[in-house]
C-alpha positions as a Markdown table, in Angstrom:
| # | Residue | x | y | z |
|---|---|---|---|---|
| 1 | Unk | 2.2 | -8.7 | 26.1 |
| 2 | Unk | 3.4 | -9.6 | 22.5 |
| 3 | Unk | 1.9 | -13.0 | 21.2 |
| 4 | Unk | 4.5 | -15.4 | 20.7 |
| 5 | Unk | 1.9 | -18.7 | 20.4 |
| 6 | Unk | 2.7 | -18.7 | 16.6 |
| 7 | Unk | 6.6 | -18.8 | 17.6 |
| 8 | Unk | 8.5 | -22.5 | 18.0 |
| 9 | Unk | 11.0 | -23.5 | 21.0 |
| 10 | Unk | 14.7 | -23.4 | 19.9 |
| 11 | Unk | 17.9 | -22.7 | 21.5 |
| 12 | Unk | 18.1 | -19.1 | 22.0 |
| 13 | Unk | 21.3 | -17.3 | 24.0 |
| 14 | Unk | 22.0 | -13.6 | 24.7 |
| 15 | Unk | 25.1 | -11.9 | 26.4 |
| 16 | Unk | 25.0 | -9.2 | 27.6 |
| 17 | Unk | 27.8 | -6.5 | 29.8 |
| 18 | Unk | 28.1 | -3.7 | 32.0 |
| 19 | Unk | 31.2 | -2.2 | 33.2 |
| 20 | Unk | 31.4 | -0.7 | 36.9 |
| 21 | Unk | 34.0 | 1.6 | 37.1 |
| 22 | Unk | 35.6 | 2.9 | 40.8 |
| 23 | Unk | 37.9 | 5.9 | 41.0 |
| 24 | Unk | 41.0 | 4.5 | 42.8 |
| 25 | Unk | 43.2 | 1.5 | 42.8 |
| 26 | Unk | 42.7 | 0.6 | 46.6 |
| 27 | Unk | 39.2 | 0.0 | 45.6 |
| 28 | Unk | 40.1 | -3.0 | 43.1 |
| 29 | Unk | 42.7 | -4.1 | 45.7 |
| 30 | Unk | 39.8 | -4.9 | 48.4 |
| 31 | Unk | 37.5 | -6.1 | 45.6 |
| 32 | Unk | 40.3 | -8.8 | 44.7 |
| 33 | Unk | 41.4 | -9.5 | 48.4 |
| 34 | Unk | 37.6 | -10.0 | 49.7 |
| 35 | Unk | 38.3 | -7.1 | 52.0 |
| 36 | Unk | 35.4 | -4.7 | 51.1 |
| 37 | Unk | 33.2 | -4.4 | 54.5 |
| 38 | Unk | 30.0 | -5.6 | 53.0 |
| 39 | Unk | 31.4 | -9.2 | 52.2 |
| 40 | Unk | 32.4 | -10.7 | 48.8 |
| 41 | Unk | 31.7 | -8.3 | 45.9 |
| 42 | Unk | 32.1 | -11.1 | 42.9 |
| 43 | Unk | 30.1 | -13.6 | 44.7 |
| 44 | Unk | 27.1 | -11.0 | 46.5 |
| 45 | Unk | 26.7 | -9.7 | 42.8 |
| 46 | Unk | 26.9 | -12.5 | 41.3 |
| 47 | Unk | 24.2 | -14.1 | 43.6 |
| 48 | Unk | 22.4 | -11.3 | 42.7 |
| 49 | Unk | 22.7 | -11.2 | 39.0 |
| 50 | Unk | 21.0 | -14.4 | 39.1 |
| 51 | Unk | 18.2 | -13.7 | 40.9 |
| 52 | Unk | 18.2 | -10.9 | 38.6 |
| 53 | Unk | 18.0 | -12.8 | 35.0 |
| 54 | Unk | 15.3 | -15.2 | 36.5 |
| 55 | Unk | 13.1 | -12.8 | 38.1 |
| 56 | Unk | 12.9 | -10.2 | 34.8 |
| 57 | Unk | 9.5 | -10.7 | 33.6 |
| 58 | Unk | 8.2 | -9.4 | 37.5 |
| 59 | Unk | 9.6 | -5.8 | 36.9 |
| 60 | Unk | 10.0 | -5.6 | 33.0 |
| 61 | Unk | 6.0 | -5.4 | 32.1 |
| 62 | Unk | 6.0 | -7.1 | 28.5 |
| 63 | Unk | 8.4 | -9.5 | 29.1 |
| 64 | Unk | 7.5 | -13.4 | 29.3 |
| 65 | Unk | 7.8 | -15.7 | 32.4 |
| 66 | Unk | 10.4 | -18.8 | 30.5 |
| 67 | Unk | 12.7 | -21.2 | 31.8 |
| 68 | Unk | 16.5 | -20.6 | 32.2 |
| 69 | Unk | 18.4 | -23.1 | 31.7 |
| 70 | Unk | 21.9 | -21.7 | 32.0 |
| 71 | Unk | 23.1 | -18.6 | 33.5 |
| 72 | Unk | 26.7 | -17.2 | 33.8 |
| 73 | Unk | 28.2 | -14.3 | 35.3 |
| 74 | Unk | 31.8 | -13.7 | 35.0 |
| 75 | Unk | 34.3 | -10.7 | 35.6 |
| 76 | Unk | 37.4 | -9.0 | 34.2 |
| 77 | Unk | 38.9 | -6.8 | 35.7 |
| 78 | Unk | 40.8 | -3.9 | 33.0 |
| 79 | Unk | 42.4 | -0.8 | 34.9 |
| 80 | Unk | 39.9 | 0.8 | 36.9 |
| 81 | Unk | 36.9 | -1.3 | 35.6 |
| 82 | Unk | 35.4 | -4.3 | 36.7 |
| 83 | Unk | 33.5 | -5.6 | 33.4 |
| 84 | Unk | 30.7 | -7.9 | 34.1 |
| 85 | Unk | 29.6 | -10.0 | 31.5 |
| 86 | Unk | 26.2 | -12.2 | 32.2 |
| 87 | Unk | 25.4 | -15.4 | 29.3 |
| 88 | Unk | 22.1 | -17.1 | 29.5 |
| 89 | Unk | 20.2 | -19.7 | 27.7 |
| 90 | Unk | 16.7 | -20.9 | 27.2 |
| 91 | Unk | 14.9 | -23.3 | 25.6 |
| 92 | Unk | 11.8 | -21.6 | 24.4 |
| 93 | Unk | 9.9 | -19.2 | 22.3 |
| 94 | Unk | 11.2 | -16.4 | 22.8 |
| 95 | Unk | 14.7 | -15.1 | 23.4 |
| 96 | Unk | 17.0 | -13.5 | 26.5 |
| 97 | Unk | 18.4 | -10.5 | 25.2 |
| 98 | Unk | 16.5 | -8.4 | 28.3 |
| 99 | Unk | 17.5 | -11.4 | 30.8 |
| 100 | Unk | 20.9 | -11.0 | 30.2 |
| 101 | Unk | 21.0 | -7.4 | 30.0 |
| 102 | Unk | 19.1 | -7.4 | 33.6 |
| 103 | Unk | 21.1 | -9.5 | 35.0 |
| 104 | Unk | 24.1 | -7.6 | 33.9 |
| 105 | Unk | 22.5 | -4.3 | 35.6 |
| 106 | Unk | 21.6 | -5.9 | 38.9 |
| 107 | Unk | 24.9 | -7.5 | 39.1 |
| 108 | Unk | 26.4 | -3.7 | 38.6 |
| 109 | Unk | 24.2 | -2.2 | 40.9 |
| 110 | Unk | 24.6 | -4.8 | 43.4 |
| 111 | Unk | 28.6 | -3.8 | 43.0 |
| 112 | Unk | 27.7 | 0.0 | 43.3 |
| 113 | Unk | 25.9 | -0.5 | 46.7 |
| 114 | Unk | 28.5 | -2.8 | 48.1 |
| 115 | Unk | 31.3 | -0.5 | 46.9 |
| 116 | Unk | 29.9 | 3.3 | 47.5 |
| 117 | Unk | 30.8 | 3.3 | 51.4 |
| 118 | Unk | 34.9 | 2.9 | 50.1 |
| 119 | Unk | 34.5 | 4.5 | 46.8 |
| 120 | Unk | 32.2 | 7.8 | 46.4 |
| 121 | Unk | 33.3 | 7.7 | 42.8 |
| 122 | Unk | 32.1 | 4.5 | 41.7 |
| 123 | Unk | 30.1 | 4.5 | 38.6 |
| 124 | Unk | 27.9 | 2.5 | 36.1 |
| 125 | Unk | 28.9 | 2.2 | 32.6 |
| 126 | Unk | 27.8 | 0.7 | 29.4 |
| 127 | Unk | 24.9 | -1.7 | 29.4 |
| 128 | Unk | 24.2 | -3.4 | 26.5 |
| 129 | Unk | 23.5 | -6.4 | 24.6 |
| 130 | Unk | 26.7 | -8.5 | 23.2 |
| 131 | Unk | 25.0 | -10.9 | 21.0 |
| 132 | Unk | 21.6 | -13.0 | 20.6 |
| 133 | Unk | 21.1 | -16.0 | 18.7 |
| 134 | Unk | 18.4 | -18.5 | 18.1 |
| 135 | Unk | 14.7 | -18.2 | 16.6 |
| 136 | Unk | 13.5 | -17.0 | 13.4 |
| 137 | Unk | 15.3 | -13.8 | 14.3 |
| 138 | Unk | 18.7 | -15.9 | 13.1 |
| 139 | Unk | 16.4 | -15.8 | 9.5 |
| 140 | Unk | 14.9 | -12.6 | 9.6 |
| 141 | Unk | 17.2 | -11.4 | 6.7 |
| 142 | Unk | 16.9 | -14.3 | 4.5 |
| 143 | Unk | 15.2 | -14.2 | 0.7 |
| 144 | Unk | 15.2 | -17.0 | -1.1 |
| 145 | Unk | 14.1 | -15.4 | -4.8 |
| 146 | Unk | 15.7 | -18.1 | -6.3 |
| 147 | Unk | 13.5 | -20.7 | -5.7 |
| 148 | Unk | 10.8 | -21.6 | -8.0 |
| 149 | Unk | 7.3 | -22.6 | -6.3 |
| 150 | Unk | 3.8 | -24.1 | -6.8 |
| 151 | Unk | 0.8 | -24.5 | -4.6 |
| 152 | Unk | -1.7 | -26.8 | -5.5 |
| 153 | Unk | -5.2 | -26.9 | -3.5 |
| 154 | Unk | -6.8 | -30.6 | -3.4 |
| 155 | Unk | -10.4 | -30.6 | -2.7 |
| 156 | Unk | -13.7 | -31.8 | -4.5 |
| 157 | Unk | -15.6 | -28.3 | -3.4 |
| 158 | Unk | -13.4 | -25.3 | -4.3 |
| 159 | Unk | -12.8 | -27.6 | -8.1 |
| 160 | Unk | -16.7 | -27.6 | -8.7 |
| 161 | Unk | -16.9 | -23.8 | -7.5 |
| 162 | Unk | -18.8 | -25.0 | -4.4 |
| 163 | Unk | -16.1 | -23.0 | -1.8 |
| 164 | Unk | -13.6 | -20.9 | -1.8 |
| 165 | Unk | -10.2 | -21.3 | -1.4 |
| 166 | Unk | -8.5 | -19.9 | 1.7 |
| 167 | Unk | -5.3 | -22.2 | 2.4 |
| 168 | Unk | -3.7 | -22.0 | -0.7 |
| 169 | Unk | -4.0 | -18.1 | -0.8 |
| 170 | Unk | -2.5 | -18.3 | 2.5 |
| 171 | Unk | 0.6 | -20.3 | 1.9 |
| 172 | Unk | 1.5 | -17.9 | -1.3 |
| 173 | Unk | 1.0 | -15.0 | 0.6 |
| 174 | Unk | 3.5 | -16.6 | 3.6 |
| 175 | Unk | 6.0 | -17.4 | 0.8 |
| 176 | Unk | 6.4 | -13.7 | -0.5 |
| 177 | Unk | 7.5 | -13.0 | 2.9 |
| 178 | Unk | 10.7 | -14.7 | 1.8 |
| 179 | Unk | 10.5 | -13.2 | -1.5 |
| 180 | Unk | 9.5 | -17.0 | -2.9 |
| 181 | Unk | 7.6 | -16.4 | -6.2 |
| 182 | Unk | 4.5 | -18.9 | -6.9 |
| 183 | Unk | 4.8 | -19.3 | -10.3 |
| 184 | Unk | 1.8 | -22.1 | -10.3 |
| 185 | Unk | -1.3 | -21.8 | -8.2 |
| 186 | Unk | -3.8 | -24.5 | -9.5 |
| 187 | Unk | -6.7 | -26.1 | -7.8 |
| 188 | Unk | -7.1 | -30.0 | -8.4 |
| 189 | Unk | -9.9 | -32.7 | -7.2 |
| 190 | Unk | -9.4 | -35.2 | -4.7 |
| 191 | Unk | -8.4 | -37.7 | -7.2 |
| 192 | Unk | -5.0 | -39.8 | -6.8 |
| 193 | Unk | -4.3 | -39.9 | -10.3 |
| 194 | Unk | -5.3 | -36.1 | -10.7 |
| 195 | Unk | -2.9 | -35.2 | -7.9 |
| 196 | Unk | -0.3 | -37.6 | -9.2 |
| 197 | Unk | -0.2 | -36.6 | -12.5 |
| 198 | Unk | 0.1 | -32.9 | -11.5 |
| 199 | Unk | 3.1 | -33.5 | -9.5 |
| 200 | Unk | 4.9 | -35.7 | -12.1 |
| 201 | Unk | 4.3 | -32.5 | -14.5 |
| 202 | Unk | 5.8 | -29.8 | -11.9 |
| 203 | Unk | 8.8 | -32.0 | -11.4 |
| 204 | Unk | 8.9 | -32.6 | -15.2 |
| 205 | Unk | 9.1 | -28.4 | -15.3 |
| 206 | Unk | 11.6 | -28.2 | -12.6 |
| 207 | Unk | 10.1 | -26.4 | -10.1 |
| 208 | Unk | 12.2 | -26.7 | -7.1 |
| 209 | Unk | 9.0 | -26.6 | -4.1 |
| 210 | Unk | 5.7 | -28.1 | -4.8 |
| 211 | Unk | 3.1 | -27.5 | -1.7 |
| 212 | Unk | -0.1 | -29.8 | -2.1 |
| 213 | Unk | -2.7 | -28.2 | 0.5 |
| 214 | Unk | -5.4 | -30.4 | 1.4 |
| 215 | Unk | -6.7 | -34.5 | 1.4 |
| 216 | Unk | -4.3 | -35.0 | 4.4 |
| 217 | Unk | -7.1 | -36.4 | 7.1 |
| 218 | Unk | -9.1 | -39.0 | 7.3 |
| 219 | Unk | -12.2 | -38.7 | 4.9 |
| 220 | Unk | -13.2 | -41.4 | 2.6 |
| 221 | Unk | -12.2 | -38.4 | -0.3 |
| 222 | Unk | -9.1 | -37.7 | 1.6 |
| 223 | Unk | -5.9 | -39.1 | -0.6 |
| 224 | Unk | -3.2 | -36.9 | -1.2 |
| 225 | Unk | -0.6 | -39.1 | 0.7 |
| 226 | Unk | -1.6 | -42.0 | -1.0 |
| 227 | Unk | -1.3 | -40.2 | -4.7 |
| 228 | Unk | 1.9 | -38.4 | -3.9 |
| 229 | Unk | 3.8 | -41.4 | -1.6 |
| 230 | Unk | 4.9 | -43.7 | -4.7 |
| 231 | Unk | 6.2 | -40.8 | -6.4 |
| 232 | Unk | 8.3 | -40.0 | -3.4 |
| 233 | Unk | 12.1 | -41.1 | -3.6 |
| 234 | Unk | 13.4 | -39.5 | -1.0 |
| 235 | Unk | 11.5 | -39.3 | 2.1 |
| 236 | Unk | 11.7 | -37.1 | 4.5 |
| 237 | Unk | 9.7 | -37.7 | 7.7 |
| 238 | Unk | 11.3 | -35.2 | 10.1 |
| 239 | Unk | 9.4 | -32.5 | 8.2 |
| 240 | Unk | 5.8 | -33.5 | 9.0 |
| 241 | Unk | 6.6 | -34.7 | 12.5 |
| 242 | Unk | 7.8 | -31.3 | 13.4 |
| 243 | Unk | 4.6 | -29.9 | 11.6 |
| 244 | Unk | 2.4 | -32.1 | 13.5 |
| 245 | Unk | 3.8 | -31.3 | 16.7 |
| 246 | Unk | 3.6 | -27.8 | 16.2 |
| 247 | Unk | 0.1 | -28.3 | 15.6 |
| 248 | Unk | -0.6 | -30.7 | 18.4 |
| 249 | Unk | 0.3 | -27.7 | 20.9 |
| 250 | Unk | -2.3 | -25.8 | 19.4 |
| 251 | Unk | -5.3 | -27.8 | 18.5 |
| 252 | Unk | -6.4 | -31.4 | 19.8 |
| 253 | Unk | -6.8 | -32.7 | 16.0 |
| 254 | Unk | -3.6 | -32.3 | 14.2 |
| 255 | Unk | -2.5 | -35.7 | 15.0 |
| 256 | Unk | -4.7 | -37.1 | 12.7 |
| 257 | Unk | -3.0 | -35.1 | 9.7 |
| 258 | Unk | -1.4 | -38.1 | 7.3 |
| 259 | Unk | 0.7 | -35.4 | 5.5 |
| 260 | Unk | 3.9 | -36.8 | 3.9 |
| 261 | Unk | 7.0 | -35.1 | 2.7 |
| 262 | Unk | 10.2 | -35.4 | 0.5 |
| 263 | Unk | 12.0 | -34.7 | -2.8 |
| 264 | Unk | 10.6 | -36.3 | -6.0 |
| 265 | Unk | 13.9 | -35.8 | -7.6 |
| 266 | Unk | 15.6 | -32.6 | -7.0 |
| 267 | Unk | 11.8 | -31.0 | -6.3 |
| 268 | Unk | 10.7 | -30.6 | -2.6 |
| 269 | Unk | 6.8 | -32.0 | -1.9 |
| 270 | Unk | 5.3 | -30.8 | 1.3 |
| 271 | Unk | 1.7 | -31.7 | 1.8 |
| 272 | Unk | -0.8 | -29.2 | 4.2 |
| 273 | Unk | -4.2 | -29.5 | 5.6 |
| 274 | Unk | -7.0 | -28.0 | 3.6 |
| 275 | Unk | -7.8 | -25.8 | 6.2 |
| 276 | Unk | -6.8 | -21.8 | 6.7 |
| 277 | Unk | -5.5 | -22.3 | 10.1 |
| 278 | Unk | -3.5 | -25.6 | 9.3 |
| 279 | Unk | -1.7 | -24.2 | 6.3 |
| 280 | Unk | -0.4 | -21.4 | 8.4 |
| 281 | Unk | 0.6 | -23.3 | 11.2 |
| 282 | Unk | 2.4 | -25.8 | 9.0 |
| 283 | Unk | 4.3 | -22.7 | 7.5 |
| 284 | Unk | 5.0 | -21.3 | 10.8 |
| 285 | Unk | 6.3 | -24.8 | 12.1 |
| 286 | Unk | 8.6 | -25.1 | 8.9 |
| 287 | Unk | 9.4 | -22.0 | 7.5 |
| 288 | Unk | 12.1 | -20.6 | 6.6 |
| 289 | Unk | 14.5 | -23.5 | 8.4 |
| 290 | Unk | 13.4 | -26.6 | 5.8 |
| 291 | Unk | 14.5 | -24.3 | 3.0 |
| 292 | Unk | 18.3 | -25.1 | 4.4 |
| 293 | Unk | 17.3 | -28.5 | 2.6 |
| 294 | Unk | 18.2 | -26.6 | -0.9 |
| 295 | Unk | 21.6 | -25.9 | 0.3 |
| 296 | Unk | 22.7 | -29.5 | 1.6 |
| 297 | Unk | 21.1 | -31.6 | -1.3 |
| 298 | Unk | 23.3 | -29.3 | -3.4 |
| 299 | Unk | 26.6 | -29.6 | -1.0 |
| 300 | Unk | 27.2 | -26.5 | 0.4 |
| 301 | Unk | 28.5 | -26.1 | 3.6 |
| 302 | Unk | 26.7 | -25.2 | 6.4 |
C-alpha cells in the first residue's frame, strides 16, 4: 500500500455514476411500481451500494481502510436508463474517488441481478468518477514563482563549521516543488540579536517568506522565538498549532517546539525545528495551503 503518513486529514468528497440500462419500457414500469419479483430495486441496490463504498479496501488490494462519514445514493431515471449516482465523504488522509466509484458498481450490479429474470437485455454502462475534491491534490497544480523567499539556519555548530546543515537544504528543496525561488540561504548563530537583525534586514529587502529553521526547543542556546517575537506585528498562531499537531501524530516530542509565526510587515516568518525530519514535517503540515495568506492580506477573493 501507498504511504500516506506524510498526508494531513481534510475534507475530501468524490462522486461518482454508473448507468444501468434495460431494453424495454415495462421494465422501468416495475422498477417504479416496486413490482419486480426480487423486492425493491432502488432500496436492495441502494443497501447494497453502501455496504459497497464501506467495505472497498477488503476487495480493492491498495486501497486504505478510512472512515465514511457520509454516503449517498440517488437515481434518475432518463428513457431506458436508470442513472445511479453514489456521493461520499471522509474525513482523512486520503480521498474516495474508488469508494464512490464501488459503490456506484455494486449498486449497478445489484440492479442487474435483480432485473435479469424480467429483462435479458439489461446492461452496465459508464462507470466513472464525477468529481474529487479535498487534499493537496486541490493544490497539485499550483506555482507560486512569484514569491520571493529566504531560509535562514540558526545554530551554534553548522556557524563554526562543526556540522552540517541538513534542514535548511531540505526546506529549499521542498519550496522548488512550488517553483518558490530561495533567493537567500544564510546560516546564523544562536544569538537573538544575530537572528533579529537578520530578519529586520530581509524585511528591509522585501522578501515576501522568511523561514528561520532551528532554536525552537528548549536548550539553554535555543532562542529564535524570543529574537524574532518583538519583531512580530501580526501574529499568527494557527500556523504553528497546526504544525505542532502534525508533528505530535508522528513523534512524542514535537510539543515541546516554541516555534512562532506571523507577518513582520507584509513579510511572512515561519520558524522550524533544526532538525531534518522536523523541517519536513513542518512543510508537509503547512505547505502549499498557508501560501493562501498572500492572497487575503492582499484582498483577493477567495
Amino acid at each position: 500500500m501507498v504511504n500516506i503518513t506524510k498526508k494531513s486529514n481534510t475534507l475530501r468528497v468524490a462522486i461518482a455514476s454508473a448507468t444501468v440500462k434495460v431494453s424495454k419500457q415495462e421494465t422501468i414500469d416495475a422498477v417504479e411500481q416496486r413490482k419486480i419479483p426480487k423486492g425493491d430495486v432502488f432500496e436492495f441496490a441502494r443497501a447494497a451500494g453502501l455496504f459497497g463504498v464501506k467495505k472497498t479496501s477488503d476487495v480493492i488490494p491498495d486501497c486504505h481502510p478510512l472512515p465514511i462519514e457520509y454516503t449517498a445514493i440517488t437515481y434518475e431515471i432518463v428513457g431506458l436508463s436508470i442513472i445511479i449516482n453514489v456521493e461520499v465523504h471522509t474525513i482523512y488522509k486520503t480521498g474516495v474517488e474508488v469508494e464512490a466509484m464501488h459503490g456506484a458498481s455494486v449498486t449497478a450490479l445489484t440492479m442487474y441481478d435483480m432485473l435479469k429474470p424480467i429483462d435479458k437485455g439489461v446492461e452496465i454502462e459508464n462507470i466513472r468518477l464525477l468529481k474529487k475534491s479535498g487534499g493537496k491534490s486541490d493544490l497539485k497544480n499550483a506555482k507560486f514563482p512569484e514569491i520571493k523567499a529566504a531560509v535562514v539556519v540558526c545554530s551554534d555548530s553548522i556557524f563554526e563549521n562543526k556540522a552540517q546543515d541538513t534542514s535548511g537544504k531540505a526546506i529549499i528543496s521542498r519550496l522548488e516543488q512550488w517553483e518558490i525561488h530561495t533567493a537567500k540561504y544564510e546560516i546564523v548563530p544562536d544569538e537573538v540579536n544575530v537572528i533579529r537583525d537578520k530578519a529586520s534586514e530581509l524585511n528591509d529587502s522585501d522578501y515576501d517568506l522568511i523561514i528561520f529553521t532551528g532554536g525552537t526547543g528548549l536548550s539553554p542556546r535555543d532562542v529564535t522565538p524570543e529574537a524574532l517575537a518583538p519583531l512580530i506585528d501580526r501574529n499568527i498562531e494557527g500556523i504553528m498549532e497546526t504544525a505542532r499537531r502534525y508533528g505530535q501524530e508522528r513523534m512524542p516530542y514535537a510539543m515541546l517546539s516554541r516555534g512562532v509565526a506571523g507577518f513582520i510587515g507584509k513579510t511572512l516568518v515561519l520558524t522550524f525545528p533544526g532538525s531534518k525530519s522536523g523541517a519536513e514535517e513542518s512543510m508537509d503540515a503547512l505547505f502549499p495551503q498557508v501560501l493562501h495568506l498572500f492572497k487575503v492580506v492582499k484582498g483577493e477573493k477567495h
